[in-house]
ZADRENTOR-987980 format. One record per residue: residue number from 0; residue in three letters; chain; z, y, x of N, C-alpha, C in turn. Coordinates in nm, 3 decimals, decimal comma. Atoms other than C-alpha are relative to their C-alpha. Layout:
ZADRENTOR-987980
+-----+------+-----+---------+---------+---------+---------+----------+---------+---------+---------+---------+
: seq : type : mol :    n.up : n.north :  n.east :   ca.up : ca.north : ca.east :    c.up : c.north :  c.east :
+-----+------+-----+---------+---------+---------+---------+----------+---------+---------+---------+---------+
: NUM :  Ala :   A :       Z :       Y :       X :       Z :        Y :       X :       Z :       Y :       X :
...
+-----+------+-----+---------+---------+---------+---------+----------+---------+---------+---------+---------+
This chain:
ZADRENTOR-987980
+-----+------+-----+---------+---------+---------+---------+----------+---------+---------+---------+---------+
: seq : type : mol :    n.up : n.north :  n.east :   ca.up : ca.north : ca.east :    c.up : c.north :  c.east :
+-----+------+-----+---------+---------+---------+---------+----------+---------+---------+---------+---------+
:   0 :  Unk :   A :  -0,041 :   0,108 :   0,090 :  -0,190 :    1,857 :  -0,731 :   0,071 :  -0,108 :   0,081 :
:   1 :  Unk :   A :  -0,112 :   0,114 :  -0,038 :   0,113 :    1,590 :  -0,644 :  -0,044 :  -0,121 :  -0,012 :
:   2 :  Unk :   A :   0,044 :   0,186 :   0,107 :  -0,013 :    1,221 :  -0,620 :   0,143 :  -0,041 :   0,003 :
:   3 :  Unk :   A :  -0,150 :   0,090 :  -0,014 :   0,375 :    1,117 :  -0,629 :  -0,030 :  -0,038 :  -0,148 :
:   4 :  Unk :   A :   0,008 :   0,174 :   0,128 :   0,323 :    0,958 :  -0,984 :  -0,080 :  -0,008 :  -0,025 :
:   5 :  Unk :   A :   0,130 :   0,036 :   0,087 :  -0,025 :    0,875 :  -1,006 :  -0,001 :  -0,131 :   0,102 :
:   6 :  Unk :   A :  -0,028 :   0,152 :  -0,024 :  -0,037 :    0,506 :  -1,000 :  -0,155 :   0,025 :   0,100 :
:   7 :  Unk :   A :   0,113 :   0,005 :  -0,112 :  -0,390 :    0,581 :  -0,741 :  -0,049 :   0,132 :   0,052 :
:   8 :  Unk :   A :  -0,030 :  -0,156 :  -0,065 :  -0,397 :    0,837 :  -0,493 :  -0,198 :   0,010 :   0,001 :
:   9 :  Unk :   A :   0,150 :   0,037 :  -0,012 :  -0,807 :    0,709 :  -0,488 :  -0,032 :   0,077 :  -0,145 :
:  10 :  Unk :   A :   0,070 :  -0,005 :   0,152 :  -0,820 :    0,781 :  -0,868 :   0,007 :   0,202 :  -0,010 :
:  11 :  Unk :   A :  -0,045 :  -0,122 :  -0,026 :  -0,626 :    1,162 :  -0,772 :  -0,114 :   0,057 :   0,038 :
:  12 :  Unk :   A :   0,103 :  -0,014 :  -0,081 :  -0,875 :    1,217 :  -0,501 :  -0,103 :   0,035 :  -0,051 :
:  13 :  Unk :   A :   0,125 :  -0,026 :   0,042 :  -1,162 :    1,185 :  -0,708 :  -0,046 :   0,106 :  -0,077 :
:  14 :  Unk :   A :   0,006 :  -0,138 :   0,059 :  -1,116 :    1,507 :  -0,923 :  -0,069 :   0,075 :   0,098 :
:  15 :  Unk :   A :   0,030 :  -0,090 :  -0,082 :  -1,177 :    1,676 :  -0,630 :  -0,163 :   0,004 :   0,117 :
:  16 :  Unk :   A :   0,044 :   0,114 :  -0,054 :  -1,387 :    1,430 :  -0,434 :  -0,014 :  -0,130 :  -0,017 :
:  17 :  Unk :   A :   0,024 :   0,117 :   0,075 :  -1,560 :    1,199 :  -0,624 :  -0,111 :  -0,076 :   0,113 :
:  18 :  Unk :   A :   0,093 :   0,111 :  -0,102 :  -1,850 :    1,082 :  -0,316 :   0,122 :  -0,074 :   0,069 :
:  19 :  Unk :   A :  -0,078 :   0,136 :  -0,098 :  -1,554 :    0,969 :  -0,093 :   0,094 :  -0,059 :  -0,111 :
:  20 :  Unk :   A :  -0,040 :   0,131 :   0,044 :  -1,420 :    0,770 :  -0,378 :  -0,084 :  -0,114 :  -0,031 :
:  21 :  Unk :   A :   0,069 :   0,081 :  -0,015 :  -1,699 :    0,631 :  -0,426 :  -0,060 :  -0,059 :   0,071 :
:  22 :  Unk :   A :   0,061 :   0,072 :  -0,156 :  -1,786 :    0,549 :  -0,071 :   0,079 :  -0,113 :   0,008 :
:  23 :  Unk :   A :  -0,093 :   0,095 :  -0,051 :  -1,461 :    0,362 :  -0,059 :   0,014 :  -0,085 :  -0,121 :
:  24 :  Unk :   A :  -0,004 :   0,089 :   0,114 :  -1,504 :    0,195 :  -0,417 :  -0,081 :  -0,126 :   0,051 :
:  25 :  Unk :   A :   0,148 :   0,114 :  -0,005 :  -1,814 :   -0,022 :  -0,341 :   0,086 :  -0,094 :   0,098 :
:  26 :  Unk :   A :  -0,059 :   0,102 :  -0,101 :  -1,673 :   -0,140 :  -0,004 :   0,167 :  -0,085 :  -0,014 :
:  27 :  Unk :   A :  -0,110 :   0,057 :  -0,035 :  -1,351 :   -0,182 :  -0,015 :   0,061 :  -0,098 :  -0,147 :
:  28 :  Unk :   A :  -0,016 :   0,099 :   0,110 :  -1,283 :   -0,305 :  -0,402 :  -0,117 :  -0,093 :  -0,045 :
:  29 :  Unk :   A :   0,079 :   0,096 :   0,022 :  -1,598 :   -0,521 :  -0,409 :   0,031 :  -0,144 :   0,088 :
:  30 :  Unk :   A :  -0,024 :   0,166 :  -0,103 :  -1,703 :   -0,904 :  -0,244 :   0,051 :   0,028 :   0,124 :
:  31 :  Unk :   A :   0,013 :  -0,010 :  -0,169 :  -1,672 :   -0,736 :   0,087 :   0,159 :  -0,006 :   0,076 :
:  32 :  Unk :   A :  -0,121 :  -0,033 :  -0,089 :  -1,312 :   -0,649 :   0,147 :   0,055 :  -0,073 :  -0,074 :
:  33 :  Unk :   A :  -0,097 :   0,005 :   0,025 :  -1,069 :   -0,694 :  -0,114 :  -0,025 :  -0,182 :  -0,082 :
:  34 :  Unk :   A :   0,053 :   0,164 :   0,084 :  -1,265 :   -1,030 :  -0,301 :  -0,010 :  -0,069 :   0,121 :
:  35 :  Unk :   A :   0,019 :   0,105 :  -0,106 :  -1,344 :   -1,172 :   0,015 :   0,089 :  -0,083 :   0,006 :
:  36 :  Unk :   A :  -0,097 :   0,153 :   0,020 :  -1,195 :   -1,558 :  -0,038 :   0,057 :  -0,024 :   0,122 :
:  37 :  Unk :   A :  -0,034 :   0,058 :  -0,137 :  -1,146 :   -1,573 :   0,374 :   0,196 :   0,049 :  -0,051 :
:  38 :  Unk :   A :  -0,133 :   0,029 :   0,031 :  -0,796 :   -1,442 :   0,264 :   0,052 :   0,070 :  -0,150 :
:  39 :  Unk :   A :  -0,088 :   0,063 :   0,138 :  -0,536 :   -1,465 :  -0,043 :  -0,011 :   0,168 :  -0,004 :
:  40 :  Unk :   A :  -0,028 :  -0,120 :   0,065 :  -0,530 :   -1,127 :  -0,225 :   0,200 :   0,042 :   0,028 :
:  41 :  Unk :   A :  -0,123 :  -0,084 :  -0,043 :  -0,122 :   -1,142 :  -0,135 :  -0,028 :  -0,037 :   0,195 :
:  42 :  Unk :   A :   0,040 :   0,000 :  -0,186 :  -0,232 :   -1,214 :   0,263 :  -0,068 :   0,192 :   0,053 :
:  43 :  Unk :   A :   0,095 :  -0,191 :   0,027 :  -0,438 :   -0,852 :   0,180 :   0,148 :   0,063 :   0,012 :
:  44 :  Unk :   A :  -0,116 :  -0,078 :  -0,034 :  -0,136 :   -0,700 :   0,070 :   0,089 :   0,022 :   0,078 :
:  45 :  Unk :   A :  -0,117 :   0,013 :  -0,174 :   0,097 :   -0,797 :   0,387 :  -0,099 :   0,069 :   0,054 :
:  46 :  Unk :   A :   0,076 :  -0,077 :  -0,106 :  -0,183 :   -0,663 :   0,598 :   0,007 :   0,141 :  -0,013 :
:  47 :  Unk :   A :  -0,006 :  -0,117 :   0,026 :  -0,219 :   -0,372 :   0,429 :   0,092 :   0,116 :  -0,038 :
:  48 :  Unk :   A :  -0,152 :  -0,052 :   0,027 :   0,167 :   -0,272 :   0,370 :   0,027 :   0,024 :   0,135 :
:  49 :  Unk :   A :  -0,072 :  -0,026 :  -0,141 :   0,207 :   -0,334 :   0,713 :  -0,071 :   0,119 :   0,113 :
:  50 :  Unk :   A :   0,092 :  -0,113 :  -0,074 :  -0,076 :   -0,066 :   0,850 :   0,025 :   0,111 :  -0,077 :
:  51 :  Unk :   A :  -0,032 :  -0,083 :   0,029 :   0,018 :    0,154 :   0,581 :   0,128 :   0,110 :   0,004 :
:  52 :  Unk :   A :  -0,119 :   0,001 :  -0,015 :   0,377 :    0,138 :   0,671 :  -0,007 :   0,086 :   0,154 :
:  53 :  Unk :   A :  -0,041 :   0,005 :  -0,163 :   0,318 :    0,162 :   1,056 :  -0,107 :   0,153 :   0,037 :
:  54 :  Unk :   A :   0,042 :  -0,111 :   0,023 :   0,066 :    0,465 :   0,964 :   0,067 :   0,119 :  -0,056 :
:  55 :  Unk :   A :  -0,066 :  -0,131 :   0,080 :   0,283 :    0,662 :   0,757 :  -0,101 :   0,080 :  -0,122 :
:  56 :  Unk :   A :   0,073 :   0,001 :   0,062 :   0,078 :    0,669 :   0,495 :   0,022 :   0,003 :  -0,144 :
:  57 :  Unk :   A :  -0,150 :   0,035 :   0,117 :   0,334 :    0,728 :   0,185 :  -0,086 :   0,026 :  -0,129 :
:  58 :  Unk :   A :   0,074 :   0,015 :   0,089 :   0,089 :    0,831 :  -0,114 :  -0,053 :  -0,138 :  -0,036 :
:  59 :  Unk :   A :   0,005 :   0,079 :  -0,001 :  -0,076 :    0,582 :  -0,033 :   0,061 :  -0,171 :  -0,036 :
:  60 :  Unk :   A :  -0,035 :   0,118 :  -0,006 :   0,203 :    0,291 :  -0,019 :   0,044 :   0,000 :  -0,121 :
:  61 :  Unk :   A :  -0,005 :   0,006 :   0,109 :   0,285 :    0,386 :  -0,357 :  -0,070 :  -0,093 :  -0,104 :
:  62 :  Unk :   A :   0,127 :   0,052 :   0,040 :  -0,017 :    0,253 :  -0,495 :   0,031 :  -0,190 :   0,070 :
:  63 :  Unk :   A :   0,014 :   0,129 :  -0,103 :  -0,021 :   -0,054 :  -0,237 :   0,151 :  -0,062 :  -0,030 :
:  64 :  Unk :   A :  -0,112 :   0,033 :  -0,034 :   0,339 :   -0,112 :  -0,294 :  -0,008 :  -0,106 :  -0,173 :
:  65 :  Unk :   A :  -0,005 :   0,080 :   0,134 :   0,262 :   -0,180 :  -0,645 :  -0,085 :  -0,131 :  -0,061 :
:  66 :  Unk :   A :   0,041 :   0,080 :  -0,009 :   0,003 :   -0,383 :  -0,597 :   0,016 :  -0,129 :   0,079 :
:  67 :  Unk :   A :  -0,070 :   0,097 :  -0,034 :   0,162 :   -0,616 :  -0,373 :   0,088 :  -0,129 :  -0,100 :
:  68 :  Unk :   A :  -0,081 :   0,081 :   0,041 :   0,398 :   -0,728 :  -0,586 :  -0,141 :  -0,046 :  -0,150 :
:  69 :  Unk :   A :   0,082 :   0,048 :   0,075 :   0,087 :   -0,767 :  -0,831 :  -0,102 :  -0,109 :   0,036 :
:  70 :  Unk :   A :   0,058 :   0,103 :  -0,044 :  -0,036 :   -1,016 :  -0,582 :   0,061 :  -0,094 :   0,044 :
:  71 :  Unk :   A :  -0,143 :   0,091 :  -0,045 :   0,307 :   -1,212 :  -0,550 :   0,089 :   0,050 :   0,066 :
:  72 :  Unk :   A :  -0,091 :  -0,025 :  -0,061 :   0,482 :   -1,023 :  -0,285 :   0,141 :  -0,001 :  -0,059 :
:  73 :  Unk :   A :  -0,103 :  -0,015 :   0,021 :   0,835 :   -1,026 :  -0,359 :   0,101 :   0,132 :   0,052 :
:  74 :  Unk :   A :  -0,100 :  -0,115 :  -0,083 :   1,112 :   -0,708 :  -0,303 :   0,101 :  -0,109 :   0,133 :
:  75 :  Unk :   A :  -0,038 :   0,036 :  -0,142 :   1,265 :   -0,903 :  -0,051 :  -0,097 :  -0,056 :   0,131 :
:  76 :  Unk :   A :   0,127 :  -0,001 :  -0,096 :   0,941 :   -0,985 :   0,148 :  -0,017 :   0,133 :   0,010 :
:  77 :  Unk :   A :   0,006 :  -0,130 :  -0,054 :   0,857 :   -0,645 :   0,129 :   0,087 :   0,042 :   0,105 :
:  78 :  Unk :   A :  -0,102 :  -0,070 :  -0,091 :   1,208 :   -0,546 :   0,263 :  -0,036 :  -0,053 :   0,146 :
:  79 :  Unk :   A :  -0,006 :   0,050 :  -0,147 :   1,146 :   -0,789 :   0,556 :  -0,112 :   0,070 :   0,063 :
:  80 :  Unk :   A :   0,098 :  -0,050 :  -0,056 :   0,812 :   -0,648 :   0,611 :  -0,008 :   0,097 :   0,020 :
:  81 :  Unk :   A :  -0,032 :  -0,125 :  -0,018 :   0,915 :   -0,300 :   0,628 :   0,068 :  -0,025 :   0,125 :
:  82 :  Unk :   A :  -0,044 :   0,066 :  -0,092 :   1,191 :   -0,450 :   0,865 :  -0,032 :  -0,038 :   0,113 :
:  83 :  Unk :   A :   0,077 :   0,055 :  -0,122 :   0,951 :   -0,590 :   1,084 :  -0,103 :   0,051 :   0,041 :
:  84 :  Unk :   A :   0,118 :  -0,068 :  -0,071 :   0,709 :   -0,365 :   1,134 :   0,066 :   0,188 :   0,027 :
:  85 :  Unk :   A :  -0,038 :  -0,122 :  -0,088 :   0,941 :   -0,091 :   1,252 :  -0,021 :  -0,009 :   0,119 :
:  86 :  Unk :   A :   0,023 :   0,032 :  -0,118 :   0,966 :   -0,257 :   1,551 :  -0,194 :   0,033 :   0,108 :
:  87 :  Unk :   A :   0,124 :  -0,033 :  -0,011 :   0,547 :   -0,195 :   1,569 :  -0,044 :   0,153 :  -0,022 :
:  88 :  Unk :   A :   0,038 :  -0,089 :   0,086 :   0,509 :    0,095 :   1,373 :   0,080 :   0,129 :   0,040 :
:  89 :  Unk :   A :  -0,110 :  -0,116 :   0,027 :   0,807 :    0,310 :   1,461 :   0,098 :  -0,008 :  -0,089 :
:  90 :  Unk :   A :  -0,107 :  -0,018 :   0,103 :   1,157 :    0,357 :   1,276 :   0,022 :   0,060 :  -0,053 :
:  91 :  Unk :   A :   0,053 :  -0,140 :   0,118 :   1,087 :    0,686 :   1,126 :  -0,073 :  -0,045 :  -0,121 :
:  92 :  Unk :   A :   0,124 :   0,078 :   0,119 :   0,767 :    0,527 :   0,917 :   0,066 :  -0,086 :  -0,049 :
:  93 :  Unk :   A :  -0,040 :   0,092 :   0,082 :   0,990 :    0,213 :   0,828 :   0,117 :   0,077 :  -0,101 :
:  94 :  Unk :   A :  -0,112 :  -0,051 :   0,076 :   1,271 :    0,412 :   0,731 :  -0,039 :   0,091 :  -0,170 :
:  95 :  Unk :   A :  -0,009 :  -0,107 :   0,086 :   1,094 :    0,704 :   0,514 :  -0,079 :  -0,191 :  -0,111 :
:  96 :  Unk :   A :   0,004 :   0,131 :   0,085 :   0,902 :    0,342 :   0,366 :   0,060 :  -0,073 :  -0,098 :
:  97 :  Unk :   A :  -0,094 :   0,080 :   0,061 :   1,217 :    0,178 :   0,285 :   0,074 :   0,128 :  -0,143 :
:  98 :  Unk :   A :  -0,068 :  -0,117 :   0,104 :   1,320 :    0,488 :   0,099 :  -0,138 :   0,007 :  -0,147 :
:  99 :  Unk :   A :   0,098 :  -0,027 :   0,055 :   0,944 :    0,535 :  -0,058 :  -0,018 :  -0,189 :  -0,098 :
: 100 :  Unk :   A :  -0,002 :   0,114 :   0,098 :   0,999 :    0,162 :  -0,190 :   0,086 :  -0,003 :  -0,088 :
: 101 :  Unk :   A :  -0,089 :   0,006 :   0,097 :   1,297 :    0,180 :  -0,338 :  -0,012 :   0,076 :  -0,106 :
: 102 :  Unk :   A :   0,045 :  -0,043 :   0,165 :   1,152 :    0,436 :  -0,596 :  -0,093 :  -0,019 :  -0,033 :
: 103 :  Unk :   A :   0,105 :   0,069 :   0,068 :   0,885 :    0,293 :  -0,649 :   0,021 :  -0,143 :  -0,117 :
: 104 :  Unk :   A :  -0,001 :   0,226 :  -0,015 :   0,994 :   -0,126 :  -0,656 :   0,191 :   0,015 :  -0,101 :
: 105 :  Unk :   A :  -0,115 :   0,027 :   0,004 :   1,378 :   -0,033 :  -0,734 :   0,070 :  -0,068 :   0,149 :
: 106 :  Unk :   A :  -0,069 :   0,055 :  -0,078 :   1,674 :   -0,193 :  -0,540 :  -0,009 :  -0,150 :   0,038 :
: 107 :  Unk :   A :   0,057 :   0,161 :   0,004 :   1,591 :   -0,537 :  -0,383 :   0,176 :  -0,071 :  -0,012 :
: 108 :  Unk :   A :  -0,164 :   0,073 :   0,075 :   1,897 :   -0,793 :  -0,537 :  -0,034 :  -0,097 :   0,062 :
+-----+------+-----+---------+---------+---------+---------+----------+---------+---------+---------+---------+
C-alpha cells in the first residue's frame, strides 16, 4: 500500500501496525512533545521539516509539510528552509524535497 496520498503516513502504518502507532501517539502528539509550550507549534514545524528534509524522509514530509503551513509556515519559508538545510542535510534530500513540496504545497509565488 502507497502512503503518497494519505494525508498520515502514522494513520497508513497503523493497518498494519497499530502498537507502533500507538507508541508514537501518546508521546509524541500529547503534553510531552508536540503541546509542550517551551516552543511555538510553528518553531516544531521548522525543526521538524528541517530533520525530515536532511533525513530524507519523503512520506513522511508530506504529512509535515502540510502541517507546517497549518502552524503558519509560509511557501516561501519553507522554500528557504529547504534551501538552507541542503547545505546540512545534503543536496540530493533538498532537491528530491523541493520537488516533494511542490506537489504537495503547489508553486511558491
Amino acid at each position: 500500500m502507497s502512503t503518497e496520498h494519505i494525508a498520515s503516513p502514522r494513520a497508513a502504518a497503523a493497518h498494519f501496525t497499530p502498537e507502533l502507532t500507538a507508541l508514537i501517539e501518546d508521546p509524541l502528539y500529547s503534553e510531552r512533545v508536540w503541546d509542550d509550550t517551551r516552543l511555538s507549534p510553528r518553531d516544531r514545524s521548522i525543526a521538524t521539516l528541517a530533520a525530515i528534509v536532511a533525513l530524507y524522509r519523503p512520506d513522511e514530509l508530506r504529512a509535515q509539510l502540510r502541517r507546517a503551513v497549518g502552524n503558519g509556515l509560509t511557501l516561501p519559508e519553507i522554500s528557504a528552509l529547504i534551501t538552507h538545510t541542503a547545505f546540512y542535510g545534503g543536496f540530493p534530500a533538498a532537491i528530491s524535497a523541493s520537488v516533494i513540496a511542490h506537489e504537495v504545497l503547489g508553486p511558491v509565488s
